[in-house]
N, C-alpha and C positions, 0 to 999 in steps of 0.2 A: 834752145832747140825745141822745137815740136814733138811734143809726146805723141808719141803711136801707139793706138787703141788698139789691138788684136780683138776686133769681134766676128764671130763665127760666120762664117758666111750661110746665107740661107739657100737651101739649093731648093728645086721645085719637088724634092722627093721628101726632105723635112718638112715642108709646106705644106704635102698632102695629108701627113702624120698629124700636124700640128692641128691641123681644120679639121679631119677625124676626131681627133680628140675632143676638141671643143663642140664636133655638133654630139658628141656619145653621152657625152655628164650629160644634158638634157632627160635623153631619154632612159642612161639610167636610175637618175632619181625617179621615173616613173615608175618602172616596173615595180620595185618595193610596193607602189600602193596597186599598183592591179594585180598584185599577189594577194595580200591584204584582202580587197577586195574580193575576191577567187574563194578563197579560204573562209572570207567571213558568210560567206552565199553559199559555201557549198556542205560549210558545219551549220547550218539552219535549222530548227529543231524539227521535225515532221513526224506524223501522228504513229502511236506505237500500236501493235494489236490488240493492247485492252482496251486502249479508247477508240478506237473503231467498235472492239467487241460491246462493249459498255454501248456507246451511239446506235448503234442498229437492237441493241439489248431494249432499250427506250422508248426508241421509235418500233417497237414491236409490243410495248406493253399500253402505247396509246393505241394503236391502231386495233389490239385487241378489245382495249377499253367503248371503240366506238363500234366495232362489230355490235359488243353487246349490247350496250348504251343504247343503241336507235332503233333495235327493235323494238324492245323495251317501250321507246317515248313512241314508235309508232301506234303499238298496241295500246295504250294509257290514250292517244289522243282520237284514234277510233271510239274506245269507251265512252270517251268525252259524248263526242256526238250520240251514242245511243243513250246516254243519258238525259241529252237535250231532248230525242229524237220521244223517251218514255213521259218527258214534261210536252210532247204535244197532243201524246194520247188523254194525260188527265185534261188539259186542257179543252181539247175533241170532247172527252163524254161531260166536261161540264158545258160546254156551249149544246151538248144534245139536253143535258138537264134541263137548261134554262128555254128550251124552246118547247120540253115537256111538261111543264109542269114541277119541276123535283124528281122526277122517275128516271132511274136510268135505263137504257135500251135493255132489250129480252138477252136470252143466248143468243139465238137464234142471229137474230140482228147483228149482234158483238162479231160471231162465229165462234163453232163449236169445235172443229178439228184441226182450227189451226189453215185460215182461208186468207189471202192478201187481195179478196173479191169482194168480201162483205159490204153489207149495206151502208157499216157505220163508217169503213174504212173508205169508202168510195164518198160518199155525203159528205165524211167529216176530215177526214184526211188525205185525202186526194182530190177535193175539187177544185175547179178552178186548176186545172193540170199541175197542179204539186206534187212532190212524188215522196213515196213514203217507204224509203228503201235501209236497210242495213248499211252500215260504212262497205263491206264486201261488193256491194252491188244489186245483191237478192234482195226482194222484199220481205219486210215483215209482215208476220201470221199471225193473224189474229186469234186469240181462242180463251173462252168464258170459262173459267170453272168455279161453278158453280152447282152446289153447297161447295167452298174446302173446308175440310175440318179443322176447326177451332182448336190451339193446341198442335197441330200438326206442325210440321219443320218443310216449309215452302219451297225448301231448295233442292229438296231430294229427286224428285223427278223431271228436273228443270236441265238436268244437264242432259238425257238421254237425248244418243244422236238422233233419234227419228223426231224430237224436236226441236232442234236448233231453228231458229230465229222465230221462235213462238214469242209471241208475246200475250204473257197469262193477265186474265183482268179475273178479281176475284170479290163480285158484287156482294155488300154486306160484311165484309171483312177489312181487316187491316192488318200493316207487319208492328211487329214488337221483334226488333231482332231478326233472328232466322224464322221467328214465330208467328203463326196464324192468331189474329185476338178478334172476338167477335164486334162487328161498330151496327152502324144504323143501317137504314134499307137501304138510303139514298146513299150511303158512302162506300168506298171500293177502293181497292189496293191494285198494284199494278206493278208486274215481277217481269224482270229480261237479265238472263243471263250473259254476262259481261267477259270478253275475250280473255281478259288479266285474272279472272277469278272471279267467284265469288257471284250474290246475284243482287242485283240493283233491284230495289224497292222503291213506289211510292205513292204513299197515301192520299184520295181524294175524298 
């Protein structure tokens, strides 16, 4: 005799079950990882308020740094220049020596009040349209004093506002220091007070 199988019959309503199921394991095993994923993006570390505080703390002590800083290097690189600017005055009254004999020009000739007209400035330092101006823009003033006293301290009246951008020529003289020391006839010193401080000297 022929054995008879009782197998369950498949109706088209277990069929639907059966193919649900099989397409759902799929996509269950995903969600596990885009949980995972979710969770691992959304516990992310991100910046607390002291390290913002600290960060803008920083960037606030550079920026303070160059407020100061550039004035500072602006001021020092003006200086620069009028220092350059007091090596073409000694230069000026030696090309006036060398065309007098060894004599250096009068007061008068130099200027006496503090003039950016004189004779020596217009001949020797502005000819040939060069221009013989301050870093600020103004010209410098020329002005001789002559006798200074020997012993005297050169800086003392060098700052008074009524003469800013003088430039002192002090024939027969020279600096030691802040000090006046007596030289020869033909040699002179030559003083401009300097934006940073202090007053630049130099001997010819």
């Amino acid at each position: 005799l022929n054995k008879i199988t009782n197998k369950p019959l498949s109706t088209p309503e277990l069929n639907h079950h059966s193919i649900h199921g099989r397409r759902s394991r799929p996509l269950g095993r995903a969600l596990p990882t885009l949980n995972r994923r979710w969770n691992s993006s959304s516990q992310a570390k991100g910046f607390t308020i002291i390290e913002v505080v600290l960060v803008l703390a920083i960037a606030g002590l550079i920026f303070l740094m160059v407020f100061i800083a550039l004035p500072a290097l602006q001021r020092s690189q003006r200086d620069t220049q009028r220092k350059n600017d007091m090596s073409r005055v000694v230069a000026a009254l030696n090309s006036y020596k060398a065309n007098n004999r060894g004599k250096l020009p009068t007061d008068a000739y130099i200027g006496i009040h503090g003039t950016s007209t004189s004779q020596f400035v217009v001949s020797y330092l502005r000819s040939g349209g060069d221009q013989f101006n301050d870093p600020s823009g103004d010209p410098y003033l020329m002005r001789a004093y002559n006798p200074r006293p020997v012993g005297s301290d050169y800086t003392g009246n060098i700052y008074e506002a009524n003469k800013v951008r003088n430039v002192w020529i002090s024939p027969g003289r020279h600096c030691e220091g802040p000090v006046i020391i007596a030289a020869g006839t033909a040699q002179f010193a030559v003083q401009y007070a300097l934006e940073s401080g202090g007053v630049y000297c130099l001997n010819g």
